[in-house]
Steps between C-alpha positions, in 0.01 A plus 500: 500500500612850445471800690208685477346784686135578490283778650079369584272767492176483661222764632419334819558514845744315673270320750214475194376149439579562121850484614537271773309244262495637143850603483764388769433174402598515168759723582690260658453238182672759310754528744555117466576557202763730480881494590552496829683842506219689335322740603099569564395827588052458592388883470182549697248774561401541876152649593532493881811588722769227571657535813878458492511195713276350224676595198831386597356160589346484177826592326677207681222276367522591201888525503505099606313435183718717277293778468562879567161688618455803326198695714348815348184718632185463293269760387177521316526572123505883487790764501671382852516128328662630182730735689563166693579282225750771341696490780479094559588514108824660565630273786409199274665674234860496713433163672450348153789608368719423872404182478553430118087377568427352146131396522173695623224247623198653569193392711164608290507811228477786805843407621575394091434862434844671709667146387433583138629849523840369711539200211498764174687736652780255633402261205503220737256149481170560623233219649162572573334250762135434614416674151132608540285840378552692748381832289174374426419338835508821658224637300286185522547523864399888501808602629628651151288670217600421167599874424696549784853537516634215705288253299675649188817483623490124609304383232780719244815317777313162427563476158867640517535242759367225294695596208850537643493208748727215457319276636076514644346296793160507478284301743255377240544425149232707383728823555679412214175565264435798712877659421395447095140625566540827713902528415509391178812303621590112458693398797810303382628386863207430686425288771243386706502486920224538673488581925639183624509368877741384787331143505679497774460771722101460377518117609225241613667538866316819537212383416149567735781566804293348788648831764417798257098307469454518856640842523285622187179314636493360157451105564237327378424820265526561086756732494580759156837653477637756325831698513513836354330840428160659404500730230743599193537195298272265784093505561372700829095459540437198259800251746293622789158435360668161382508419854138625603388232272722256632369617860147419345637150390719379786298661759746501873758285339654756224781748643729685302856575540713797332865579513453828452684857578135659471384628820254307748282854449530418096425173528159555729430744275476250193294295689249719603442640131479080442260424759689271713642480832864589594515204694560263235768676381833498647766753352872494609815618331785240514877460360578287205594193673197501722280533227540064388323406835235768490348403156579153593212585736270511189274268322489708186654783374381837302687704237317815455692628185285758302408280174658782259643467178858519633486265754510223293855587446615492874557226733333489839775461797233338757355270250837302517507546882149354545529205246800422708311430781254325345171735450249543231446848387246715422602752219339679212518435150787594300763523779887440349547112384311434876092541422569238226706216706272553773212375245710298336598299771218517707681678820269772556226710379490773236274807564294539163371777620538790798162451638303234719387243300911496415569492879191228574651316243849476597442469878319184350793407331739499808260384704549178241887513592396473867336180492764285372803379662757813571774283425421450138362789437863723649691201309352579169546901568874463607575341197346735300713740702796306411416522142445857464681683769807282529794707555689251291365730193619782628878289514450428133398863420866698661703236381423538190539909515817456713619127573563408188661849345742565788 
């Protein structure tokens, strides 16, 4: 192997599950395969303060796994981000060139956007990674509007992206139509890799943990999970009146539990506009490697994407997680590669609809699941897991990018 330096971009937090789980991890396969004596420099973008103590132990972390920790303050697109970036710009600028860093690999097109810029005017290899329209999710989300200037801008730093990468990562295949359709671009290096999973940090050991029942109160009861947000990219009112019907189904026996940052306040307040009590929801925030034995807790799962256009091009982290551990999962149509092998192999239930005969008719559906044996039925989803979220094709992916050129 030769030497070779290379400088990740992302545009998340260091603490953010998209890093702990959607980058580090693949990170450190890219590490693997490298030389020994070269260098990785992980640039992140920090919304909330890091205490000293903290940073320096993440920097030893990180340092054991051959990786330098590059943290920078985040702000909201505007002038103070742009001001921001110019001035991150310039340090990359000088550390590029210290360093004799010789390829840009960038986490999604926001980051791609400041790697683009550093790769023309260094003329050094650029890699785009978790490739997904960004641009145009932001205005099906409402966060954008078409005629605005930031969607412009990404949407214009998309294409540049696309066309000047050496080599794409998509997490769906479809991406690759999208690039000709919206980019008019065919995609000469392109690969596939979806959100894989720690198979064994999300093991059967953790699996209905008899201490955290107890504590929970949630023996003997049908418990949903779900880990994440409300709002943006996910459903708010329709998950909520999901569970009013599945209240109205299951009766005493249905709980729900989120792993959530959203307030208790927010959360009471979504279940008041739903019609249903509090009490069957329990909300609690909890650190990556807690999270396995909490949604082990579950008996099925929810993914509360928005079905837009563009998500059929991304790659749902949790859906991974939960298939890990065994659960069905309720999802609507036309989610990534996931809505389809959920119906194809029979491992959950696809919302045709965002209304209640959709919900009735799912809550049916895993109410099926829940009358045969559990064994089978987490045997089947695990290797469906295995299939699809194996980290093995993540190995195949970086090797051939770096492995095999170095």
């Amino acid at each position: 192997m030769r030497l070779r330096n290379i400088l990740v971009l992302t545009y998340w937090s260091y603490s953010d599950a998209l890093i702990q789980s959607y980058t580090l991890p693949y990170v450190r396969i890219i590490r693997k395969n490298l030389d020994s004596k070269s260098l990785v420099f992980l640039l992140t973008m920090e919304k909330d303060f890091v205490s000293s103590e903290m940073k320096n132990k993440i920097i030893n972390d990180l340092a054991n796994k051959g990786i330098a920790w590059l943290p920078f303050n985040y702000h909201r697109f505007g002038i103070r981000a742009i001001l921001n970036w110019l001035t991150i710009f310039f340090k990359l600028i000088r550390l590029i060139i210290q360093h004799g860093i010789s390829t840009i690999h960038c986490w999604a097109t926001p980051a791609g956007a400041i790697g683009y810029w550093l790769s023309l005017v260094l003329k050094k290899e650029l890699i785009i990674d978790s490739y997904e329209p960004h641009a145009e999710s932001m205005i099906e989300n409402g966060t954008w509007k078409r005629g605005g200037v930031a969607y412009k801008t990404l949407f214009w730093l998309e294409r540049k992206q696309t066309q000047r990468a050496k080599h794409i990562i998509a997490t769906t295949q479809g991406m690759k139509d999208y690039a000709l359709k919206k980019y008019n671009i065919e995609i000469l290096n392109f690969h596939v890799k979806p959100a894989c999973v720690d198979f064994d940090l999300f093991s059967e050991s953790k699996i209905k943990d008899t201490q955290l029942l107890a504590e929970l109160n949630l023996n003997s009861k049908i418990v949903c999970v779900y880990a994440g947000k409300f709002g943006g990219i996910y459903l708010e009112s329709e998950v909520f009146d999901f569970f009013r019907v599945a209240v109205d189904y299951w009766g005493d026996l249905f709980r729900v539990l989120i792993l959530t940052s959203h307030t208790r306040e927010q959360i009471e307040g979504y279940c008041d506009l739903a019609g249903i009590s509090p009490a069957i929801v329990i909300s609690t925030y909890v650190s990556h490697s807690e999270i396995p034995k909490f949604i082990g807790l579950g008996d099925f799962a929810i993914t509360p994407v928005k079905p837009l256009p563009s998500k059929r091009f991304c790659s749902p982290i949790k859906d991974g997680e939960y298939w890990a551990m065994g659960l069905p999962i309720v999802i609507p149509e036309n989610i990534s590669d996931d809505s389809r092998i959920i119906r194809d192999y029979g491992i959950g239930s696809v919302l045709e609809k965002l209304d209640n005969d959709s919900y009735l008719k799912s809550v049916r559906e895993i109410d099926g699941f829940l009358q045969k044996p559990r064994n089978e039925t987490q045997k089947l989803i695990r290797l469906v897991a295995s299939k699809y979220r194996n980290f093995a094709l993540a190995e195949d992916v970086y090797k051939k990018i770096y492995a095999e050129r170095s």
